[in-house]
mmCIF file of the C-alpha atoms, coordinates in Angstrom:
data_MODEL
# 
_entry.id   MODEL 
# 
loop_
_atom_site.group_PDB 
_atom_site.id 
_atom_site.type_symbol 
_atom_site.label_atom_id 
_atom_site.label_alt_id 
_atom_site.label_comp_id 
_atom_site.label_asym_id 
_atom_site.label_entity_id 
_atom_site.label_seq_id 
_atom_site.pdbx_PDB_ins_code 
_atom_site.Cartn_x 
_atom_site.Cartn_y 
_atom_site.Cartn_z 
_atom_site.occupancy 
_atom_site.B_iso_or_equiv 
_atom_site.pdbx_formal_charge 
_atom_site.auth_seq_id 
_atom_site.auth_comp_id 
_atom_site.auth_asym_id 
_atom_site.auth_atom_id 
_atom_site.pdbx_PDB_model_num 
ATOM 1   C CA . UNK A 1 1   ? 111.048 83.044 130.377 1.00 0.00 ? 1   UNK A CA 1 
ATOM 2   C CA . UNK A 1 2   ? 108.349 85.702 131.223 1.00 0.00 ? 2   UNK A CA 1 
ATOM 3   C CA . UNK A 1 3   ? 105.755 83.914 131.481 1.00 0.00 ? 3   UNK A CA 1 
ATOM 4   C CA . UNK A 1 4   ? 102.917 86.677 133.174 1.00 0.00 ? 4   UNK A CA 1 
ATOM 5   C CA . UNK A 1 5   ? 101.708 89.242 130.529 1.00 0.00 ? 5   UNK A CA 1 
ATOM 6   C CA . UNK A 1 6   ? 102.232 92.166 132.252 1.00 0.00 ? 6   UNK A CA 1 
ATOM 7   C CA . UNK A 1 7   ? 98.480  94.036 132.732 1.00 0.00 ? 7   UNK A CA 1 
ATOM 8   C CA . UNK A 1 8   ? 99.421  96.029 135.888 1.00 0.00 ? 8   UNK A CA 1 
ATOM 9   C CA . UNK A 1 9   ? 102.571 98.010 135.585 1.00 0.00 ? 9   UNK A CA 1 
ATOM 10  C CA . UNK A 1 10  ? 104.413 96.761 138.478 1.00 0.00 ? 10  UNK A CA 1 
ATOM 11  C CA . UNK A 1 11  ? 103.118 93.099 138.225 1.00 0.00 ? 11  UNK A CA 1 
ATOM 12  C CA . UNK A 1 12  ? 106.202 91.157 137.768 1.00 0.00 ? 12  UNK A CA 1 
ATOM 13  C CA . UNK A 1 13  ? 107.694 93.336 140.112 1.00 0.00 ? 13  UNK A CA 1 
ATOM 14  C CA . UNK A 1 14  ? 104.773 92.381 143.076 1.00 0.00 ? 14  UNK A CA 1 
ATOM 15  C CA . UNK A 1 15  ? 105.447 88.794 141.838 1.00 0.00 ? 15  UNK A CA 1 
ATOM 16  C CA . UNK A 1 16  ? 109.130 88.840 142.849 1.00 0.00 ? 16  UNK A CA 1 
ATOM 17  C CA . UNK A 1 17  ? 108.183 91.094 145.713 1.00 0.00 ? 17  UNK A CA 1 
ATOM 18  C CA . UNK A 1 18  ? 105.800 88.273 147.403 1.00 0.00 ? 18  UNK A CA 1 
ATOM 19  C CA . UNK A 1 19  ? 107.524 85.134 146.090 1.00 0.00 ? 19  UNK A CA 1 
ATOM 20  C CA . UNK A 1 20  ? 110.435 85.692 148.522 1.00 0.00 ? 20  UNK A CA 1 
ATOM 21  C CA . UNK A 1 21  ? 108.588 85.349 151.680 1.00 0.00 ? 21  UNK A CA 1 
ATOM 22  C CA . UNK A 1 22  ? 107.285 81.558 152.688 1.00 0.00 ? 22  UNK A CA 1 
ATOM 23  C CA . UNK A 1 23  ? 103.576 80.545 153.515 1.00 0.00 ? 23  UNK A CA 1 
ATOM 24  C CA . UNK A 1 24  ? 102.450 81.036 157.231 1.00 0.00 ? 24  UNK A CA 1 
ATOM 25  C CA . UNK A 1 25  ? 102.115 77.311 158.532 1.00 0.00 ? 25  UNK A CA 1 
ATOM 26  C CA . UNK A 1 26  ? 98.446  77.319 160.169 1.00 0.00 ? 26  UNK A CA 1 
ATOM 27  C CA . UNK A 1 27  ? 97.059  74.436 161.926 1.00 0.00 ? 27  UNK A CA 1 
ATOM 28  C CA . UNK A 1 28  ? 93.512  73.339 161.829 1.00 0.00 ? 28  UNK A CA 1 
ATOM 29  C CA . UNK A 1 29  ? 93.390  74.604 165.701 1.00 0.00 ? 29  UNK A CA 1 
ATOM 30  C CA . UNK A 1 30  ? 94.375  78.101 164.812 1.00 0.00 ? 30  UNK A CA 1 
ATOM 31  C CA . UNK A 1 31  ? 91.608  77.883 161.919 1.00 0.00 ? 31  UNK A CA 1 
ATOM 32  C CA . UNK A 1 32  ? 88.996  76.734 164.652 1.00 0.00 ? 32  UNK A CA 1 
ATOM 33  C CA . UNK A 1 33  ? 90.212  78.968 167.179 1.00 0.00 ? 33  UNK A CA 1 
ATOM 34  C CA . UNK A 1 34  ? 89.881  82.112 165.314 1.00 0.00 ? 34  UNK A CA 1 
ATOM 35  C CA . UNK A 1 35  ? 86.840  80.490 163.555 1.00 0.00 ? 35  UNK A CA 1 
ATOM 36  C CA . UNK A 1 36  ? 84.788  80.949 167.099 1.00 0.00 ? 36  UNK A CA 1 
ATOM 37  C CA . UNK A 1 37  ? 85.475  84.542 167.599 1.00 0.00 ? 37  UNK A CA 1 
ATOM 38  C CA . UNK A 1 38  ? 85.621  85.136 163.668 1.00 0.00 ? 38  UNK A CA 1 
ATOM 39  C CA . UNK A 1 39  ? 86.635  88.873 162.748 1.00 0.00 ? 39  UNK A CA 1 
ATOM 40  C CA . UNK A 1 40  ? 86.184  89.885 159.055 1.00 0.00 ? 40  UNK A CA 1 
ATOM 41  C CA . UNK A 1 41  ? 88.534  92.477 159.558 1.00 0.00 ? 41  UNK A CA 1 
ATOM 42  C CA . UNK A 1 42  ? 91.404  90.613 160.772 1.00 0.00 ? 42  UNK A CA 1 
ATOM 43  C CA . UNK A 1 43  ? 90.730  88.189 158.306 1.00 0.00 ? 43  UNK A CA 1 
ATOM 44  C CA . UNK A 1 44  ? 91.088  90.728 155.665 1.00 0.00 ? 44  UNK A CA 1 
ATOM 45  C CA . UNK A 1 45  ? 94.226  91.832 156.468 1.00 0.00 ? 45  UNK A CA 1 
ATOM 46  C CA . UNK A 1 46  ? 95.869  88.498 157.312 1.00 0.00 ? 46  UNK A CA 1 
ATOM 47  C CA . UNK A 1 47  ? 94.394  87.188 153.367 1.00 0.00 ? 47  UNK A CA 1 
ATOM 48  C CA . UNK A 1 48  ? 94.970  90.108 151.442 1.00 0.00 ? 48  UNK A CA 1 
ATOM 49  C CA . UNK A 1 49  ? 99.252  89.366 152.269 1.00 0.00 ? 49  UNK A CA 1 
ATOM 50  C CA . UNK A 1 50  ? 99.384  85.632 152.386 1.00 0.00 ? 50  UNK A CA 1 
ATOM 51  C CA . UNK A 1 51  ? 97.174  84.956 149.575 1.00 0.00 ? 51  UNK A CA 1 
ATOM 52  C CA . UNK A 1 52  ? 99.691  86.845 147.248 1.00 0.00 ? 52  UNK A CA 1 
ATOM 53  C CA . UNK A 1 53  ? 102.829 84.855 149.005 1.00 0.00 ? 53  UNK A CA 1 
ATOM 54  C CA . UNK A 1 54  ? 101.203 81.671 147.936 1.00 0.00 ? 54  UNK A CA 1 
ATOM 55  C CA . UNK A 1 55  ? 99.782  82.421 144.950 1.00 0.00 ? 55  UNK A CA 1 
ATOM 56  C CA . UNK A 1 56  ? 103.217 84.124 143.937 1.00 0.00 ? 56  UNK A CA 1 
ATOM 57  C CA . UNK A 1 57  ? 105.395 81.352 145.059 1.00 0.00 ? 57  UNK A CA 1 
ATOM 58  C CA . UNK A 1 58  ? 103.341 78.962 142.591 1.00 0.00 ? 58  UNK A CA 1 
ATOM 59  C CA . UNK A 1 59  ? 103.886 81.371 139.771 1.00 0.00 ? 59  UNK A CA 1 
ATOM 60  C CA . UNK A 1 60  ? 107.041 81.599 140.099 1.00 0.00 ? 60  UNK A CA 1 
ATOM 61  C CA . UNK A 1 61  ? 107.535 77.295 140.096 1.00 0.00 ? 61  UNK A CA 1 
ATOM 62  C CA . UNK A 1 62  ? 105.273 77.103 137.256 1.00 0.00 ? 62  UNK A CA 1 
ATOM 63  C CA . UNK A 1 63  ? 107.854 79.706 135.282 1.00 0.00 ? 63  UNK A CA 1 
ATOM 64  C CA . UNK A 1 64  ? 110.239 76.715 135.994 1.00 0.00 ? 64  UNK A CA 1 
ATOM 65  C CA . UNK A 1 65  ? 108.571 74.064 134.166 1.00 0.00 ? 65  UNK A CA 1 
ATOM 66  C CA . UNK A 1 66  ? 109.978 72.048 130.797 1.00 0.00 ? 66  UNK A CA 1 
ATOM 67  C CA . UNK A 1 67  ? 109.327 74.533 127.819 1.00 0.00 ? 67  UNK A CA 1 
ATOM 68  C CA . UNK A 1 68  ? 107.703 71.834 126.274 1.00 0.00 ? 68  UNK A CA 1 
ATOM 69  C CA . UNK A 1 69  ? 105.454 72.055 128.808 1.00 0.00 ? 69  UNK A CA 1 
ATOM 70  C CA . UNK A 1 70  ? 104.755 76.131 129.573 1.00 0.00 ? 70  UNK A CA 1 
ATOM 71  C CA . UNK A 1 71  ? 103.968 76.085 125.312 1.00 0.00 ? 71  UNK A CA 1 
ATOM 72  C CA . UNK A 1 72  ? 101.125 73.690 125.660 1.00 0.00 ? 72  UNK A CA 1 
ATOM 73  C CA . UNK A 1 73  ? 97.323  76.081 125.501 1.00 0.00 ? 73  UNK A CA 1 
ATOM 74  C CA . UNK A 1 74  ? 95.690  74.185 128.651 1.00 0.00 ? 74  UNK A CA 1 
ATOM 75  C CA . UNK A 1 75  ? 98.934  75.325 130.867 1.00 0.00 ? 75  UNK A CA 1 
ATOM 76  C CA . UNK A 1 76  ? 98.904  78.746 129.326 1.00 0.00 ? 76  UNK A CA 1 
ATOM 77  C CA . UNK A 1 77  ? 95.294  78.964 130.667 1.00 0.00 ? 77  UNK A CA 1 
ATOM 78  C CA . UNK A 1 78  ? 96.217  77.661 134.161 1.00 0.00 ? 78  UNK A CA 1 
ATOM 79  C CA . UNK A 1 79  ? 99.035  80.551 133.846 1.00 0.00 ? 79  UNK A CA 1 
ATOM 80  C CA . UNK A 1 80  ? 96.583  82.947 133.111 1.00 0.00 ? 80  UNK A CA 1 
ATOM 81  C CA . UNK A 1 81  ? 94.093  82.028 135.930 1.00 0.00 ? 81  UNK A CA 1 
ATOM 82  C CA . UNK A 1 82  ? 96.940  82.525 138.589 1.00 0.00 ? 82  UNK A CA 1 
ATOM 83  C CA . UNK A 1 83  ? 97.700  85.918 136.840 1.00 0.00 ? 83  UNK A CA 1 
ATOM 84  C CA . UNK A 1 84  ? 93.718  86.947 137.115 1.00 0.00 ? 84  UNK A CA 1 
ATOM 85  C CA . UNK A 1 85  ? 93.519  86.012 141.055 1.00 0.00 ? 85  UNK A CA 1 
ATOM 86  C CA . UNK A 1 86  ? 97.107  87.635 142.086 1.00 0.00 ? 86  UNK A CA 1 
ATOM 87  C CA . UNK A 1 87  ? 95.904  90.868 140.306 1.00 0.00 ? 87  UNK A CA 1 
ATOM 88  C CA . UNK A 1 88  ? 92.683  90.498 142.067 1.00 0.00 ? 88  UNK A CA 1 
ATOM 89  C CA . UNK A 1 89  ? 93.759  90.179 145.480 1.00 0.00 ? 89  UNK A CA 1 
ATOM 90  C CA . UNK A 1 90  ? 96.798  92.800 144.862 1.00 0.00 ? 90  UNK A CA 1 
ATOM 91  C CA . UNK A 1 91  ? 93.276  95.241 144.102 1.00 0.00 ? 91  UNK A CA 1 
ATOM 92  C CA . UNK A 1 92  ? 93.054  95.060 148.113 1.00 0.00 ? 92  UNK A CA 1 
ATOM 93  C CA . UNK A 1 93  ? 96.631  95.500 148.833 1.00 0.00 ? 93  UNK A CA 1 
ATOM 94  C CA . UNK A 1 94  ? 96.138  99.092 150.928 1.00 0.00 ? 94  UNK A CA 1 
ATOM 95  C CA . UNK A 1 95  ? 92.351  99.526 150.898 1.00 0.00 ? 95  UNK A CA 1 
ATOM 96  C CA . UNK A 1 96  ? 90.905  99.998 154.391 1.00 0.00 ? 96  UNK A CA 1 
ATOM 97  C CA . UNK A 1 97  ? 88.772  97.496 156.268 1.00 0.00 ? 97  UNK A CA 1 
ATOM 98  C CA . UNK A 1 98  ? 85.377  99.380 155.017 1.00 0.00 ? 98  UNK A CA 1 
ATOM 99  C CA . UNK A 1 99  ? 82.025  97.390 155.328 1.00 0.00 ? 99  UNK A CA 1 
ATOM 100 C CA . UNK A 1 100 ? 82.092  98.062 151.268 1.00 0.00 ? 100 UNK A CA 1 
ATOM 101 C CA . UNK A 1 101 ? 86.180  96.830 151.142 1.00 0.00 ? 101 UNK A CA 1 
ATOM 102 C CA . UNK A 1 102 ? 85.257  93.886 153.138 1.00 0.00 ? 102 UNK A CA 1 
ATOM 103 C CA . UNK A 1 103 ? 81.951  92.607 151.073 1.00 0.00 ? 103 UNK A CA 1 
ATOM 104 C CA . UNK A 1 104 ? 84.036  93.235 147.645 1.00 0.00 ? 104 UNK A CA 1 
ATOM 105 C CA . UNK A 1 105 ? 86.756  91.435 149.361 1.00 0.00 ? 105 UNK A CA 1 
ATOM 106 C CA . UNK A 1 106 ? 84.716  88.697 149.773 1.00 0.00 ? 106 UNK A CA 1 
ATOM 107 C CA . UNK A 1 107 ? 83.161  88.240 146.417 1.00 0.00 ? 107 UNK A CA 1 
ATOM 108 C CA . UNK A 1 108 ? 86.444  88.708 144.881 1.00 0.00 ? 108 UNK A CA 1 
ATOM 109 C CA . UNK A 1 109 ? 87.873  85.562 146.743 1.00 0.00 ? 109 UNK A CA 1 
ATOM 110 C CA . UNK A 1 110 ? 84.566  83.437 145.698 1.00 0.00 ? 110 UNK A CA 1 
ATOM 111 C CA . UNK A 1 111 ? 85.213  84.582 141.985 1.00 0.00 ? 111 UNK A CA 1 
ATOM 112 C CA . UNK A 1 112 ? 88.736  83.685 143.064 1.00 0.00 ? 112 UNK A CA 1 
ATOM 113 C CA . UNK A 1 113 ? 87.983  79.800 143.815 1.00 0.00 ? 113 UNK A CA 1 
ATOM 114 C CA . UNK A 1 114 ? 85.507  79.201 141.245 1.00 0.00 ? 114 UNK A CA 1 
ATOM 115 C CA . UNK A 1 115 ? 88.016  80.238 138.654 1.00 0.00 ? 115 UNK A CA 1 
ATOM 116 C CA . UNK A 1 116 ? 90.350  77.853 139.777 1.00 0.00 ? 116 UNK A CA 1 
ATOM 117 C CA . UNK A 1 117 ? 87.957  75.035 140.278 1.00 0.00 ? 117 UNK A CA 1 
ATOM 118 C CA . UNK A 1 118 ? 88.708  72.971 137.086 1.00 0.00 ? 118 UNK A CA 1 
ATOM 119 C CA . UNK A 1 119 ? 92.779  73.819 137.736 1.00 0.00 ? 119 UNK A CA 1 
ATOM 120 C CA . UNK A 1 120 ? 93.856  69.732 137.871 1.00 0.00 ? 120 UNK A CA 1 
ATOM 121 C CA . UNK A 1 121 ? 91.855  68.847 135.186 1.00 0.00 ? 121 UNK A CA 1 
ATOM 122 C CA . UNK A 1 122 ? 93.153  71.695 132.584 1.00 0.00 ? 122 UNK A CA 1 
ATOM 123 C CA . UNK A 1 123 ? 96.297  70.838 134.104 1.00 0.00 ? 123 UNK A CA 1 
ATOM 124 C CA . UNK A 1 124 ? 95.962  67.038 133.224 1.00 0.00 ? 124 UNK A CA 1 
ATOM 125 C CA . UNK A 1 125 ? 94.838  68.055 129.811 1.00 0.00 ? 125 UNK A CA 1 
ATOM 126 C CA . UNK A 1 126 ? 98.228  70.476 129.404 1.00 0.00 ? 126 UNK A CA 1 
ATOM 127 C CA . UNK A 1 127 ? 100.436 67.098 130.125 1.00 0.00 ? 127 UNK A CA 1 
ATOM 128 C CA . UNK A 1 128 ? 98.035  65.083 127.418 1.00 0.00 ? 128 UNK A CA 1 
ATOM 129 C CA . UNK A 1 129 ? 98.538  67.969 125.043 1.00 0.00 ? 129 UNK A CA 1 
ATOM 130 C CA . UNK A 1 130 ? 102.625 67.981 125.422 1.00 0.00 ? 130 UNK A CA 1 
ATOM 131 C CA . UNK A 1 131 ? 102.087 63.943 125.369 1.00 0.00 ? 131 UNK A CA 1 
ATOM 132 C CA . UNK A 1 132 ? 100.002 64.252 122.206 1.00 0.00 ? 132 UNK A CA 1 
ATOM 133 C CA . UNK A 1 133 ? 102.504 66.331 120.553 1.00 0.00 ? 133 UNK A CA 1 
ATOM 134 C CA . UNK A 1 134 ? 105.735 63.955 121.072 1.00 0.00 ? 134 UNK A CA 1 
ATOM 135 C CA . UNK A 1 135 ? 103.789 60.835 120.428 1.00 0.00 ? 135 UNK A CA 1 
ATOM 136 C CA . UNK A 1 136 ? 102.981 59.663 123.916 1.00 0.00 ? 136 UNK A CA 1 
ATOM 137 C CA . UNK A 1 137 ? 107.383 59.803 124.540 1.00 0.00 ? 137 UNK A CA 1 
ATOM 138 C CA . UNK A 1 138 ? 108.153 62.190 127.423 1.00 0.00 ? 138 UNK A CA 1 
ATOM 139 C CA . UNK A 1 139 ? 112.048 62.204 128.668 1.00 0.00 ? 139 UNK A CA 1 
ATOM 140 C CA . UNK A 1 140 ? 112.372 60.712 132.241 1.00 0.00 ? 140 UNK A CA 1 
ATOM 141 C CA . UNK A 1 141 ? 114.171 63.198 133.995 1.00 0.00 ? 141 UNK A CA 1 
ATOM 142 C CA . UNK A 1 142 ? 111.020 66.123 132.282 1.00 0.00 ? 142 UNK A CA 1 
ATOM 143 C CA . UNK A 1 143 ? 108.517 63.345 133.950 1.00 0.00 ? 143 UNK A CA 1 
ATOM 144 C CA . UNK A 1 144 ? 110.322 63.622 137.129 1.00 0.00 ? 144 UNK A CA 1 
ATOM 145 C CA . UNK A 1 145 ? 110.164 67.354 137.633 1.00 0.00 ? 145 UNK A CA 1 
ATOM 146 C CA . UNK A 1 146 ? 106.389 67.820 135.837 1.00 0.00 ? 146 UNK A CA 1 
ATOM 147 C CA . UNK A 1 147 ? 105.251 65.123 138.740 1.00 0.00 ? 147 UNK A CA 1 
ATOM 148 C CA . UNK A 1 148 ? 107.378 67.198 141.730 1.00 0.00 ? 148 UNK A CA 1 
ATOM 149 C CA . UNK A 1 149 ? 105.918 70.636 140.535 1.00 0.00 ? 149 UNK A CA 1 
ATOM 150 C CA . UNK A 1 150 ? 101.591 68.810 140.518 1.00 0.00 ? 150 UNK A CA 1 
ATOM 151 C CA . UNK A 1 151 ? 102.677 67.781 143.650 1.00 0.00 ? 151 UNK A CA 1 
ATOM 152 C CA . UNK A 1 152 ? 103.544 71.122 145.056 1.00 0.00 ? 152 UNK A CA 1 
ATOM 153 C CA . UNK A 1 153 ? 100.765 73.060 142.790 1.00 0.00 ? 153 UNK A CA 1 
ATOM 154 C CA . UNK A 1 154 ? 98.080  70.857 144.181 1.00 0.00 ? 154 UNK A CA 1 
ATOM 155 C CA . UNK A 1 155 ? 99.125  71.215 147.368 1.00 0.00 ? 155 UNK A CA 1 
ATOM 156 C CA . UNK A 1 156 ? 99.336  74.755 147.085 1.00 0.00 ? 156 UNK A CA 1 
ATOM 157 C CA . UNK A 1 157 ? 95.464  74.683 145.666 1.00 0.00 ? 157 UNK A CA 1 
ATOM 158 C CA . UNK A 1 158 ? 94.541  73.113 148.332 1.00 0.00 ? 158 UNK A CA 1 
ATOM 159 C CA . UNK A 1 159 ? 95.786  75.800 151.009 1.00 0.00 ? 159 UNK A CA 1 
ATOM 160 C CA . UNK A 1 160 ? 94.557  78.812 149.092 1.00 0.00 ? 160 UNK A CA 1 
ATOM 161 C CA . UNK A 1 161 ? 91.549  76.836 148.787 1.00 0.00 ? 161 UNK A CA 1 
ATOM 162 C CA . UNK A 1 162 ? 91.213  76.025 152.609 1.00 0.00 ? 162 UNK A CA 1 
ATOM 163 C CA . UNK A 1 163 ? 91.347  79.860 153.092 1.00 0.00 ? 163 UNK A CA 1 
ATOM 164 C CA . UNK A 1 164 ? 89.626  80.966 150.659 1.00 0.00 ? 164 UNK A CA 1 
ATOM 165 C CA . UNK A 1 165 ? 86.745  78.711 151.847 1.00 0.00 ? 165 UNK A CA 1 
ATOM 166 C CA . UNK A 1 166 ? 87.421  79.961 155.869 1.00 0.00 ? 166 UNK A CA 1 
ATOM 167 C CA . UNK A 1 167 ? 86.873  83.459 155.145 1.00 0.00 ? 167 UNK A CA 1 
ATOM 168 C CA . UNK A 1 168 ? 83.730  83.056 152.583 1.00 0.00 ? 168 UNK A CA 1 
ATOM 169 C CA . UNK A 1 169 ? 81.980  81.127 154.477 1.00 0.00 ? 169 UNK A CA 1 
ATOM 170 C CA . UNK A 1 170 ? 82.249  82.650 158.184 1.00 0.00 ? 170 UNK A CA 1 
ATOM 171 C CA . UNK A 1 171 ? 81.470  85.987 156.661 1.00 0.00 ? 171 UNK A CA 1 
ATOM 172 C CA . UNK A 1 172 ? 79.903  85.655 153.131 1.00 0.00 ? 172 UNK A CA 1 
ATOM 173 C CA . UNK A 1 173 ? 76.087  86.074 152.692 1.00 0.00 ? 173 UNK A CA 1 
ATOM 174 C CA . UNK A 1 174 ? 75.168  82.313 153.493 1.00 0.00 ? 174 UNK A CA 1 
ATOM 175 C CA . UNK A 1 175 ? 74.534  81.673 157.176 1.00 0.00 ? 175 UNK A CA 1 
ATOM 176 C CA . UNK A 1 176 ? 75.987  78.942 159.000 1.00 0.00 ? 176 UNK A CA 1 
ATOM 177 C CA . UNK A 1 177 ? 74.544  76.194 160.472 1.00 0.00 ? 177 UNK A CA 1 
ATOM 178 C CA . UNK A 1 178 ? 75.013  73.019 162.321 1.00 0.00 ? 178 UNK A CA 1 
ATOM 179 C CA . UNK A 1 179 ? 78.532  72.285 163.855 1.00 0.00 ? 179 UNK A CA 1 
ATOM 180 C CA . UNK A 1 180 ? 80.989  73.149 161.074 1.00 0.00 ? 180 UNK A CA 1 
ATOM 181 C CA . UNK A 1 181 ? 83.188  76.282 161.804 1.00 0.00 ? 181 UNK A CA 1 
ATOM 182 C CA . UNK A 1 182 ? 83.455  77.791 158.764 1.00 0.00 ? 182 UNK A CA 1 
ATOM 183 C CA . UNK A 1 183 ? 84.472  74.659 156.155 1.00 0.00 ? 183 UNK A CA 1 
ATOM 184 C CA . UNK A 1 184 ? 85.496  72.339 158.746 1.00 0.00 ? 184 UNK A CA 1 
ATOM 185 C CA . UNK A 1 185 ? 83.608  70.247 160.929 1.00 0.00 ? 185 UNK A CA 1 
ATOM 186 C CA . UNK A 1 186 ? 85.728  69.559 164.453 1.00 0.00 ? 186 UNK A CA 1 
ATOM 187 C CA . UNK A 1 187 ? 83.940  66.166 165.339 1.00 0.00 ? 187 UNK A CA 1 
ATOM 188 C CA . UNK A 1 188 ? 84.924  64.951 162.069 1.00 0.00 ? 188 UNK A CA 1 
ATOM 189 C CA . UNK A 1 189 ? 86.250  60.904 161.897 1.00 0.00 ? 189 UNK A CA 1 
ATOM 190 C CA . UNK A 1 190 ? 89.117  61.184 159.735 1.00 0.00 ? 190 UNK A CA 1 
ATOM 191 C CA . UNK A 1 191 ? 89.529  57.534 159.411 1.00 0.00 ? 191 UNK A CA 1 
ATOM 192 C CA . UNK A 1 192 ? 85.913  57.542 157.478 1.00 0.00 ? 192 UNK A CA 1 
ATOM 193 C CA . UNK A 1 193 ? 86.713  60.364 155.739 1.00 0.00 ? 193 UNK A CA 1 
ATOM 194 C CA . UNK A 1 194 ? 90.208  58.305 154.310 1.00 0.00 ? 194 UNK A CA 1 
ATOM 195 C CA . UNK A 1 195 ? 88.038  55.804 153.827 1.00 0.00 ? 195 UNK A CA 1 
ATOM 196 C CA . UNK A 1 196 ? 85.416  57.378 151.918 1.00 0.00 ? 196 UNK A CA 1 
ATOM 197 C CA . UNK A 1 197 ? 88.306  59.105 149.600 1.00 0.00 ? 197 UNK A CA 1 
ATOM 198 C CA . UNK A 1 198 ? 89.656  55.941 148.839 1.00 0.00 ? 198 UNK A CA 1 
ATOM 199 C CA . UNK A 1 199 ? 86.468  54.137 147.709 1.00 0.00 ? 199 UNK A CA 1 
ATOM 200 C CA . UNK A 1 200 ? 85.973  57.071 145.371 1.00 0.00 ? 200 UNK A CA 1 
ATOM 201 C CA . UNK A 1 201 ? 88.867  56.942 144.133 1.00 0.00 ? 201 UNK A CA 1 
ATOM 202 C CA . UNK A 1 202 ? 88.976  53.247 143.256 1.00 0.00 ? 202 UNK A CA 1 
ATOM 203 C CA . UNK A 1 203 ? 85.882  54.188 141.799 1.00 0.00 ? 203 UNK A CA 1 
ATOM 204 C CA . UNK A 1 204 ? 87.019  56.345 138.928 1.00 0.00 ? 204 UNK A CA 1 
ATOM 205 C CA . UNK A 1 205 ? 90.279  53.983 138.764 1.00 0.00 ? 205 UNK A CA 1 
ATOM 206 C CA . UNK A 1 206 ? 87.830  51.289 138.105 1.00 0.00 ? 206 UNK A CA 1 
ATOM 207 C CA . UNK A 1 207 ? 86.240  53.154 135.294 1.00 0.00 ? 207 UNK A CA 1 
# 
């Protein structure tokens, strides 16, 4: 099924292009290591390729979900969003490391996250809507493979979100202060940060 509306004229062809190379595994030392001798234009260059190999290799899974499921509006939208961002970050593909390349660079990424801030939730809303429309009945074996494709979409968000929020904030206009390196703090306690995700969510469980 083709799922992208085509709005470049290679865009399904960049999709295929980047969805057959894998994520580069970083570790949260590499993102503190570089994070102390920060360059915006290595950053640039490194992003503008591996933000299209994840954001591609999502697009591509969510062309493999249930029909039922890529007809519902809320998952359209979510379709849409991913369309938006690769096209956005594809903009950057051969521009040079200008001072003007980088600073549109980096608004582009923070228009980038805040479009995909409410991704879950429309996504949530997509599975009510196909739930809505069969009565609350959903096969067993189209459960299974909805809940193994959230798992690997929210996953993903997270990652493009991690860098996304790395490269804003080390060189977007807000200075930094206090400890953190970019979005992450390095004398972090895990174990109260586990904790304090697991209070909120019994929270909202509660509710």
């Amino acid at each position: 099924m083709k799922l992208f509306p085509v709005r470049l004229s290679n865009i399904n062809k960049m999709l295929d292009f980047y969805s057959q190379f894998n994520p580069s595994p970083l570790s949260i030392k590499q993102f503190i290591d570089f994070g102390l001798n920060a360059c915006p234009r290595k950053s640039f260059v490194f992003l503008r390729k591996e933000l299209p190999v994840r954001l591609a290799n999502i697009m591509k899974e969510i062309t493999l979900l249930p029909e039922s499921l890529l007809r519902m509006p809320s998952v359209g939208l979510v379709s849409a969003w991913y369309v938006k961002s690769f096209e956005e970050v594809l903009a950057f593909e051969k521009t040079d490391p200008t001072e003007n390349n980088l600073e549109k660079f980096c608004k582009s990424l923070t228009q980038i996250r805040d479009r995909h801030s409410d991704v879950v939730q429309t996504m949530a809303q997509g599975i009510l809507e196909l739930k809505e429309s069969r009565d609350g009945a959903i096969e067993p074996s189209t459960e299974l493979s909805i809940q193994y494709f959230l798992d690997r979409l929210y996953m993903s968000r997270i990652s493009i979100r991690m860098l996304i929020n790395q490269h804003t904030i080390l060189f977007g206009d807000i200075p930094q202060t206090g400890r953190h390196i970019g979005s992450i703090d390095p004398l972090c306690d895990p174990h109260m940060v586990v904790r304090d995700a697991y209070e909120n969510a019994r929270f909202l469980c509660d509710q």
